[in-house]
N, C-alpha and C positions, 0 to 999 in steps of 0.2 A: 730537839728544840734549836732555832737557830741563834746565833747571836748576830750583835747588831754588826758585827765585823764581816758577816757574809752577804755576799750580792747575789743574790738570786737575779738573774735577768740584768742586772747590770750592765750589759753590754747592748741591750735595747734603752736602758737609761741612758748611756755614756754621751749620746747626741746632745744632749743637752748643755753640753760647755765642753769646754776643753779639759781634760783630765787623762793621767797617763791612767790607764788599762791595760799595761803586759798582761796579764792574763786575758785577756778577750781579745787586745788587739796587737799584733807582731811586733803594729810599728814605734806603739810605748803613747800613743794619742790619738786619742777619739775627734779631736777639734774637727782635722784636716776631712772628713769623711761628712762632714757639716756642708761643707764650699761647694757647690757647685763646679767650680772650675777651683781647682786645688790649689791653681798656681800664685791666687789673688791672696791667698793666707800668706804673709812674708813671713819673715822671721821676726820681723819686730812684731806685727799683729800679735801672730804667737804667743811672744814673750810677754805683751800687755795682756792678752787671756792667761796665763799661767803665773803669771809675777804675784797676785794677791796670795798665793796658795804655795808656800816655801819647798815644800816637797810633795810627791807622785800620792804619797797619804791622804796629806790633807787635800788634795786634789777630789780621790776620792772620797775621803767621809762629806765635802760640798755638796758632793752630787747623790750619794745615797741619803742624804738627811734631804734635799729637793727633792728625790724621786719615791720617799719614802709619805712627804706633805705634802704630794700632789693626788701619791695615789690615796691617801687619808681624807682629803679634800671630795671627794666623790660628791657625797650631799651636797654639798655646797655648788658645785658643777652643775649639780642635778637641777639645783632652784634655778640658777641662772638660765639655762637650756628653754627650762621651762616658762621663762618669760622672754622668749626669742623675739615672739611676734614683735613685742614692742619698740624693735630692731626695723621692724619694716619700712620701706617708705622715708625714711632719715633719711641724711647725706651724709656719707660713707664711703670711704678710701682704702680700698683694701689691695696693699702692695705684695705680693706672692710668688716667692720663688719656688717654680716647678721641678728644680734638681734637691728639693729637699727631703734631704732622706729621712726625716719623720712625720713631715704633715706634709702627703701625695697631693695629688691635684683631684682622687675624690672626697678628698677635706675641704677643700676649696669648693668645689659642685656643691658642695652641701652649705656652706656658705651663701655663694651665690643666691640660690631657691629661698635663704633665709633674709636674706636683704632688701632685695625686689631687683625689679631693672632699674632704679635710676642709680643702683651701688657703680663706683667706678672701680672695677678689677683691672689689676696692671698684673699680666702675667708675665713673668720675668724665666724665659727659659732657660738662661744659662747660670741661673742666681741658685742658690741653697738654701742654707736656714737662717743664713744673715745680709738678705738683699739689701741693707741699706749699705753694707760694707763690700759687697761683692758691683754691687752698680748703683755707687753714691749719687753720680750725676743724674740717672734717672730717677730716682727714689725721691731728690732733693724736686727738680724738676715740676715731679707728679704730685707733691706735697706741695711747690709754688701756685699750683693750677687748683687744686683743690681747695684750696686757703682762699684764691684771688689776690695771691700778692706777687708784685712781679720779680 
């Protein structure tokens, strides 16, 4: 039986925030492997992803008690999916970095097919899983255009 202290897969969860994972990851944080381009995480960013969270612990129980309620959430996921269609045909902004290491760009295809063609996709090649922080200016930009405000 496991207890709640072990991570199974946790190092497929870790993407989801910043948290130190010595054991899965050499470099003591999962944030950096998030960015697209690595170099856009400073240190301060960093240190604002990690400051809530006092130590590499409580870092982790964050993210296995998330990774624990998302994968509980299934139903719930399910209903939603399941009313996709009603998605269709709306006006719809969907900002997408394609270096993100956990939702690829056939996440996004799959997306797309569920929107219709009037969705505007902003695919952001050199962004990750936090395009608004990796390329503020276009994100801000594509959000002024989508809105209609200048």
């Amino acid at each position: 039986m496991r207890t709640s202290r072990e991570r199974p897969g946790s190092r497929r969860a870790a993407w989801a925030g910043c948290s130190t994972a010595g054991a899965t990851r050499p470099s003591g944080s999962s944030c950096p492997t998030a960015y697209g381009d690595r170099r856009k995480l400073t240190p301060a960013i960093h240190r604002q992803y990690l400051a809530p969270f006092a130590t590499p612990d409580a870092r982790e129980r964050v993210l296995w008690t998330l990774a624990r309620a998302l994968l509980g959430s299934s139903a719930y996921y399910a209903g939603l999916w399941a009313r996709r269609d009603g998605l269709r045909d709306r006006p719809a902004l969907v900002v997408w970095g394609l270096a993100d290491p956990a939702f690829r760009p056939h996440h996004l295809a799959r997306w797309t097919t569920v929107l219709g063609p009037q969705a505007r996709i902003v695919r952001l090649p050199s962004a990750g899983h936090w395009p608004h922080e990796e390329e503020p200016a276009t994100v801000r930009d594509e959000l002024r255009q989508f809105l209609g405000t200048p």
